[in-house]
C-alpha positions as CSV (number, residue, x, y, z in Angstrom):
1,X,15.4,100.6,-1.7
2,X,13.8,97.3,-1.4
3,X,11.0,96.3,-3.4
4,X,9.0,95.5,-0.7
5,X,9.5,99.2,1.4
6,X,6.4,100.1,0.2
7,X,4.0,97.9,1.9
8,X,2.4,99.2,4.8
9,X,0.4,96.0,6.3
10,X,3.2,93.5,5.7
11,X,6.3,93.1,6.4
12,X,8.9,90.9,4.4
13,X,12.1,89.6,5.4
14,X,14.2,87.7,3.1
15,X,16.9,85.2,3.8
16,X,18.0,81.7,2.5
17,X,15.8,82.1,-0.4
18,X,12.6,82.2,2.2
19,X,10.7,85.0,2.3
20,X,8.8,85.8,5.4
21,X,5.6,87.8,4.5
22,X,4.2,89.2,8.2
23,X,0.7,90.6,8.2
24,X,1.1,93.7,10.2
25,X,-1.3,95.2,12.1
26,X,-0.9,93.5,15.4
27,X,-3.0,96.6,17.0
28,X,-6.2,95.3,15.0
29,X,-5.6,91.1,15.5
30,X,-4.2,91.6,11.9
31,X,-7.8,92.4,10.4
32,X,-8.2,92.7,7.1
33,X,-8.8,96.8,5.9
34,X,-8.7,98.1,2.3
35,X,-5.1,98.7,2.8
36,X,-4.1,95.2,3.7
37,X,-6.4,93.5,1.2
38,X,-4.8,95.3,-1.7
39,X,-1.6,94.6,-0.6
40,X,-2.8,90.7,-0.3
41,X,-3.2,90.9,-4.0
42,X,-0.2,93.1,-4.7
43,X,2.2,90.6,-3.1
44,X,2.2,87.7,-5.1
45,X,3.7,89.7,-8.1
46,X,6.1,91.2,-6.3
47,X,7.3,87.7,-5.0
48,X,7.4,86.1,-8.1
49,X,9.6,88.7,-9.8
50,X,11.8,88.2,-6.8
51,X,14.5,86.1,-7.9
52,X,16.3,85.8,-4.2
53,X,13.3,83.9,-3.1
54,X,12.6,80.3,-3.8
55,X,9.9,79.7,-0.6
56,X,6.9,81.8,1.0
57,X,6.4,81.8,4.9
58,X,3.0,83.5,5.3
59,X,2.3,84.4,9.2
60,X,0.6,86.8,11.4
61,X,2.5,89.3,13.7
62,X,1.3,88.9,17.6
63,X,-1.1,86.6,18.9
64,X,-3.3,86.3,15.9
65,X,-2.8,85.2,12.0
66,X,-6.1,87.5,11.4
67,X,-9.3,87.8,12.7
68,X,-10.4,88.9,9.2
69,X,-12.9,91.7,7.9
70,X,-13.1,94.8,10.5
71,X,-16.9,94.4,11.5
72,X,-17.2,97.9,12.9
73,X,-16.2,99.3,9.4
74,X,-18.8,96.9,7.7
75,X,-21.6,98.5,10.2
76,X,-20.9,101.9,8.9
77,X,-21.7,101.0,5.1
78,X,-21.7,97.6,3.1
79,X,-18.5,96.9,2.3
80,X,-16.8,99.6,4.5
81,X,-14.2,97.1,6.1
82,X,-12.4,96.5,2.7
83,X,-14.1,98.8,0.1
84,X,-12.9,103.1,0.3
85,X,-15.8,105.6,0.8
86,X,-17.7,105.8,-2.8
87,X,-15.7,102.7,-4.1
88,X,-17.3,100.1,-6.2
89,X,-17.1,96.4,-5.7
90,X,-15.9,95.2,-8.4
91,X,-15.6,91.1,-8.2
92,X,-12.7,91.0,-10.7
93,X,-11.2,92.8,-8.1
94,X,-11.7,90.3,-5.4
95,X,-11.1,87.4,-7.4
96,X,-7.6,88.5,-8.5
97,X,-6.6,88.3,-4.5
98,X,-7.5,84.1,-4.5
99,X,-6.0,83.7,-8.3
100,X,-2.5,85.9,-7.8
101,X,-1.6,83.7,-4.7
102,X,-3.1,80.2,-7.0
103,X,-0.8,81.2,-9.6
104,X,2.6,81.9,-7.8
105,X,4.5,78.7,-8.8
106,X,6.8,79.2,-5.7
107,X,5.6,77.4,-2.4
108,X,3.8,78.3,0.1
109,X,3.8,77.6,4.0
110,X,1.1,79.1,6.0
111,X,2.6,79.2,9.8
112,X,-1.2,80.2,11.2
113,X,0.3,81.3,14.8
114,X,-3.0,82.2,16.0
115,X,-6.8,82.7,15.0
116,X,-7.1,82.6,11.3
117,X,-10.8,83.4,10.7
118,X,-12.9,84.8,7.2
119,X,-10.9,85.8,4.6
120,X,-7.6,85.3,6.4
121,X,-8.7,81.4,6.5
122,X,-8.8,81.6,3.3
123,X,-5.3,82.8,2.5
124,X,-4.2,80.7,4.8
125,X,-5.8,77.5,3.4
126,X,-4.9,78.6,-0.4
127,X,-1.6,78.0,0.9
128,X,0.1,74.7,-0.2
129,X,1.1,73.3,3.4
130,X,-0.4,74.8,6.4
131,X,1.4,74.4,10.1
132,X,-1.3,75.4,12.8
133,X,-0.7,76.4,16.8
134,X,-2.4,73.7,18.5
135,X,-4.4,76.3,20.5
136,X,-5.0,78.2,17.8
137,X,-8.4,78.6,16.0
138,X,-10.0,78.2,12.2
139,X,-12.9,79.1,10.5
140,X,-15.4,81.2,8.3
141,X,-17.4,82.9,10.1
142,X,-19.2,84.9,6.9
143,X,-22.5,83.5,7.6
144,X,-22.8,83.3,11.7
145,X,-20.9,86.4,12.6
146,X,-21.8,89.2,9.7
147,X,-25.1,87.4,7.7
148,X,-22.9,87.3,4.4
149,X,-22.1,84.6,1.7
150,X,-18.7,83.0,2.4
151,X,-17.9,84.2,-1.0
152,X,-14.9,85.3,-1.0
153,X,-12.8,82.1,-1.9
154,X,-14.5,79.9,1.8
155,X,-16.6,78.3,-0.5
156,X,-13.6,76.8,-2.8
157,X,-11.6,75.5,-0.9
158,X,-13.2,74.2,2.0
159,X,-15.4,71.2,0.2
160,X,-11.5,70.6,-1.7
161,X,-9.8,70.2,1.7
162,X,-12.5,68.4,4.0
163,X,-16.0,67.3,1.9
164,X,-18.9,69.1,0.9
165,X,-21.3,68.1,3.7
166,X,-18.5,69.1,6.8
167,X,-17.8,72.3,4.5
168,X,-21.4,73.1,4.1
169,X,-21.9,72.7,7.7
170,X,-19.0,74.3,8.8
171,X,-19.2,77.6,7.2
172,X,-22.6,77.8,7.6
173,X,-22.7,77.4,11.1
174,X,-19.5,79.4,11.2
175,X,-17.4,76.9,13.5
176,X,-14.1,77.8,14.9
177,X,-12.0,74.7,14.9
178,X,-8.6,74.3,17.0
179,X,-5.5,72.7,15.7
180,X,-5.8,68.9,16.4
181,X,-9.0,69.1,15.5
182,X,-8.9,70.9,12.0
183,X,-5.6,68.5,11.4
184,X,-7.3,65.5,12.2
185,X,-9.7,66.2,9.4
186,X,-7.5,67.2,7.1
187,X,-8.0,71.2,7.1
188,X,-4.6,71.9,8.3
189,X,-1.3,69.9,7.3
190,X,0.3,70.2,10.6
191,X,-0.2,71.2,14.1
192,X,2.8,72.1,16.7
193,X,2.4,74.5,19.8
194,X,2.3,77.9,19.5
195,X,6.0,78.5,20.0
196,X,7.3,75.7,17.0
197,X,5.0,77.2,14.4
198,X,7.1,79.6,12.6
199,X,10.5,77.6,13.3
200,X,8.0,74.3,12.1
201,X,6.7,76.7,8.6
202,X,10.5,77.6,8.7
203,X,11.9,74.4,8.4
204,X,9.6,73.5,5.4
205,X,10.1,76.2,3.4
206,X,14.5,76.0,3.8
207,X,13.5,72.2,2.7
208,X,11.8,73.5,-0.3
209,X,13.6,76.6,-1.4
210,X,16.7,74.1,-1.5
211,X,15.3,71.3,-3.3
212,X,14.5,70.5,-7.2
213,X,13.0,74.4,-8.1
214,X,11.2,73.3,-11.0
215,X,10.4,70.2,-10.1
216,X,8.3,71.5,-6.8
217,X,7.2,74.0,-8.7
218,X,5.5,72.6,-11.6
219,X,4.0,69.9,-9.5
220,X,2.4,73.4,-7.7
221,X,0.9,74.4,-10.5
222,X,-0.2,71.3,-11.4
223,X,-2.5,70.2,-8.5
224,X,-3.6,74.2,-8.5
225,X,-4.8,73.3,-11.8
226,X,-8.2,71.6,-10.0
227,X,-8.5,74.4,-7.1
228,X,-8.4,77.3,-10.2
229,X,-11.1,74.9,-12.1
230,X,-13.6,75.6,-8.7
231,X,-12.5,78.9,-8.8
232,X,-13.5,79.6,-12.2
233,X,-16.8,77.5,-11.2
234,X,-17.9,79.2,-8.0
235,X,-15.7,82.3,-7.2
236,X,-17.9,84.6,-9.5
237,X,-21.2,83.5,-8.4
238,X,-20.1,83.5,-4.3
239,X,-19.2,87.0,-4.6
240,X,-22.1,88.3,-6.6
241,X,-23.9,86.6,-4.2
242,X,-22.0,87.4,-1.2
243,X,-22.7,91.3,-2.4
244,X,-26.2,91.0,-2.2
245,X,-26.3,90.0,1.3
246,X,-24.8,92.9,1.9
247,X,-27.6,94.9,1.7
248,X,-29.7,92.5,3.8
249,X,-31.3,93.5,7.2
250,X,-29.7,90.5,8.8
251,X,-26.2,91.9,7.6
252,X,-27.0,95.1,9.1
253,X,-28.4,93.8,12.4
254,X,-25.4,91.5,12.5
255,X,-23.1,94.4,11.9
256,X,-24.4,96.7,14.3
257,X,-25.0,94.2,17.2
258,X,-21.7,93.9,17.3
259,X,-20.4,96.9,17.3
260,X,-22.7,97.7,20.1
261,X,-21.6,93.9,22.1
262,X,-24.7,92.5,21.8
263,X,-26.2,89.7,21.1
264,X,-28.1,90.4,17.1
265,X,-31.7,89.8,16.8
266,X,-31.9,88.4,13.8
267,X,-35.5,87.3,14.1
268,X,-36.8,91.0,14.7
269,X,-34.1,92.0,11.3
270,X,-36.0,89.3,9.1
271,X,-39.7,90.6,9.8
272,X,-38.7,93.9,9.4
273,X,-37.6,93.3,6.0
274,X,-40.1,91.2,5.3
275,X,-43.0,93.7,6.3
276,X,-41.0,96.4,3.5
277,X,-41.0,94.0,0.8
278,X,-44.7,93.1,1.5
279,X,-45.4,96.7,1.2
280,X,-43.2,97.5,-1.9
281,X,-44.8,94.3,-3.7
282,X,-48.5,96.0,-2.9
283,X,-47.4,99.2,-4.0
284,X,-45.9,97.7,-7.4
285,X,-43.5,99.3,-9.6
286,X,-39.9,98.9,-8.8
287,X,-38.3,99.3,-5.3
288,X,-37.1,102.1,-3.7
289,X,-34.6,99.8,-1.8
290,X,-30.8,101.5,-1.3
291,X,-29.3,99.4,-3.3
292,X,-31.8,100.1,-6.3
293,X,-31.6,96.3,-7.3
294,X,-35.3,95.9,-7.8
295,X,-38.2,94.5,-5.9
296,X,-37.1,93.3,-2.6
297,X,-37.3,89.4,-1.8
298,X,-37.0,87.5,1.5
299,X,-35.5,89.5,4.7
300,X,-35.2,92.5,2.4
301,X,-33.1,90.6,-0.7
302,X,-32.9,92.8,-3.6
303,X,-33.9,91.4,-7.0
304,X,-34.6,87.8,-5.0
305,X,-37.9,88.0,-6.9
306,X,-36.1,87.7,-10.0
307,X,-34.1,84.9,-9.2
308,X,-36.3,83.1,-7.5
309,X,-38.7,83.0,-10.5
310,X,-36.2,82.5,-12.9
311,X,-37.4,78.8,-13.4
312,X,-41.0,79.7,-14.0
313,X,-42.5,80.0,-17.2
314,X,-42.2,83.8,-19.3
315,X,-38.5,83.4,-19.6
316,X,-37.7,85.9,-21.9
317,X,-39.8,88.7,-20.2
318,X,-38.3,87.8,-17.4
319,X,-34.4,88.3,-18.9
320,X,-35.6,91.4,-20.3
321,X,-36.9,93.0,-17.0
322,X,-33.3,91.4,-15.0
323,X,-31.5,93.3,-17.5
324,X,-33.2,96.6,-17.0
325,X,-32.9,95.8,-13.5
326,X,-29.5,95.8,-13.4
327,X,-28.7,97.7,-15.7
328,X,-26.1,100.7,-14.7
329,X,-26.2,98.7,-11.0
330,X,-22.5,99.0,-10.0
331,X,-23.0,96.4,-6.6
332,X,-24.5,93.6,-9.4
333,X,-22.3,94.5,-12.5
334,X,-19.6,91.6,-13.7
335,X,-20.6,88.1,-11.8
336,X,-24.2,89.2,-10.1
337,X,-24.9,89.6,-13.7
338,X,-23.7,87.0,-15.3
339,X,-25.6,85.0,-12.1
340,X,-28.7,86.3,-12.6
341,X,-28.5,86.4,-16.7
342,X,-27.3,82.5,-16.0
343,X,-30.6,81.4,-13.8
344,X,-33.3,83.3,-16.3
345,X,-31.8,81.1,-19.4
346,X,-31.3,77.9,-17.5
């Protein structure tokens, strides 16, 4: 039996030394569920053990590379498009699906035959050469579409591939950008139409998996060696910080808006939350908020009071109340703690 029978959300086809990794759920515009994310992570491994493979095609069955996160699962419960009922998010977890693919020392050609948005941008750009449909479109839309950080790897590698300002702008403003555009500004590596872009990805990949093996792949590894430095620099923090949001009332208005096709109301979400963090503040003591973070900051934030005093003076009253805070938290163990632990002592 092939190693790779037991994937359910890809598909991968070997021959001439290329593997073809598919993501598979053409039904869904290839979003991104708890299966296929683990399987994101699971893959890498499995293709470097794979001696028959030199090259990596990544693509996207149908019309679209991926749309990314399955909104209607987030508006059921934080985290419900990638995270089971009762799971914990753990950011190790998350942070092993950017570093497994960094770390695979065999190329990688991204053929992004349709929209590639959220998370699936980010595969897609962790790739070492992209080819991109021409009609085709790219972005993070973390911030516009759902109210969360882009923290899960958006906010590495887009200030490496175009700038800090145009990243800045473009994932906070969410903008979708189509293929002569995003290679024109060096997002994408090449842009074909629709129909050349797997025979394009193709056609690199043969290149590669027939040239000097160690040779490509050292020099691989070599210029990873700055993305995995941002990694080690951001990815912790985003994701801690991407988790809070998810218990923000302009997540949840984002989320539900959506699911019921309308336009959110994001302005009515933020004075809600504010009016129950005015009246937690009055009442004192610690919040009763879901997440059980502590006092509730800005459009319902939880603990955003202790961050956002963490410069003021009291310091180590302050650490001692974060850590009671968080302590036993699940949604702010590993990086939100390290974050928060981080701001108190700087």
């Amino acid at each position: 039996m092939s190693r790779y029978a037991r994937y359910e959300c890809l598909t991968v086809e070997v021959a001439d030394k290329v593997a073809t990794v598919t993501l598979n759920r053409p039904q869904a515009r290839n979003a991104i569920n708890q299966k296929l994310i683990r399987e994101l992570r699971a893959i890498w491994d499995d293709l470097a053990d794979d001696h028959a493979v030199n090259a990596i095609v990544l693509t996207g069955a149908g019309d679209f590379f991926s749309v990314g996160g399955d909104v209607k699962a987030m508006s059921e419960r934080p985290g419900g498009d990638v995270l089971e009922e009762g799971e914990v998010h753990d950011p190790m977890i998350s942070r092993r699906g950017v570093t497994r693919q960094l770390e695979l020392d065999k190329p990688i050609v991204a053929a992004i035959n349709g929209d590639a948005i959220g998370l699936a941008a980010t595969h897609a750009l962790l790739c070492d050469i992209t080819v991109m449909a021409e009609d085709a479109r790219i972005g993070d839309t973390h911030v516009s579409r759902v109210g969360l950080v882009a923290g899960d790897g958006g906010t590495v590698i887009w200030p490496l591939l175009v700038g800090i300002n145009k990243a800045k702008e473009f994932l906070i403003r969410g903008t979708l950008l189509k293929g002569k555009e995003a290679e024109r500004i060096g997002l994408v590596n090449h842009v074909v139409p629709r129909s050349e872009v797997l025979a394009k990805a193709r056609e690199i990949a043969l290149e590669l998996a027939n040239g000097p093996t160690w040779a490509i792949r050292w020099t691989k590894l070599s210029i990873n060696q700055i993305v995995k430095d941002r990694v080690n620099m951001l990815l912790e923090a985003s994701m801690a910080l991407e988790q809070v949001t998810f218990e923000t009332a302009d997540h949840k208005e984002a989320t539900t808006s959506f699911k019921e096709k309308r336009k959110p109301d994001l302005e009515q979400a933020g004075r809600a939350g504010r009016r129950v963090a005015r009246l937690r503040f009055q009442r004192g003591g610690p919040s009763r908020d879901p997440g059980g973070h502590g006092r509730t900051g800005p459009r319902g934030v939880p603990g955003a009071d202790v961050v956002g005093r963490a410069h003021q003076p009291r310091a180590f009253g302050l650490q001692r109340r974060c850590r009671e805070r968080l302590a036993g938290k699940a949604a702010w163990r590993d990086g939100a703690r390290r974050v928060c632990l981080r701001g108190v002592r700087s």
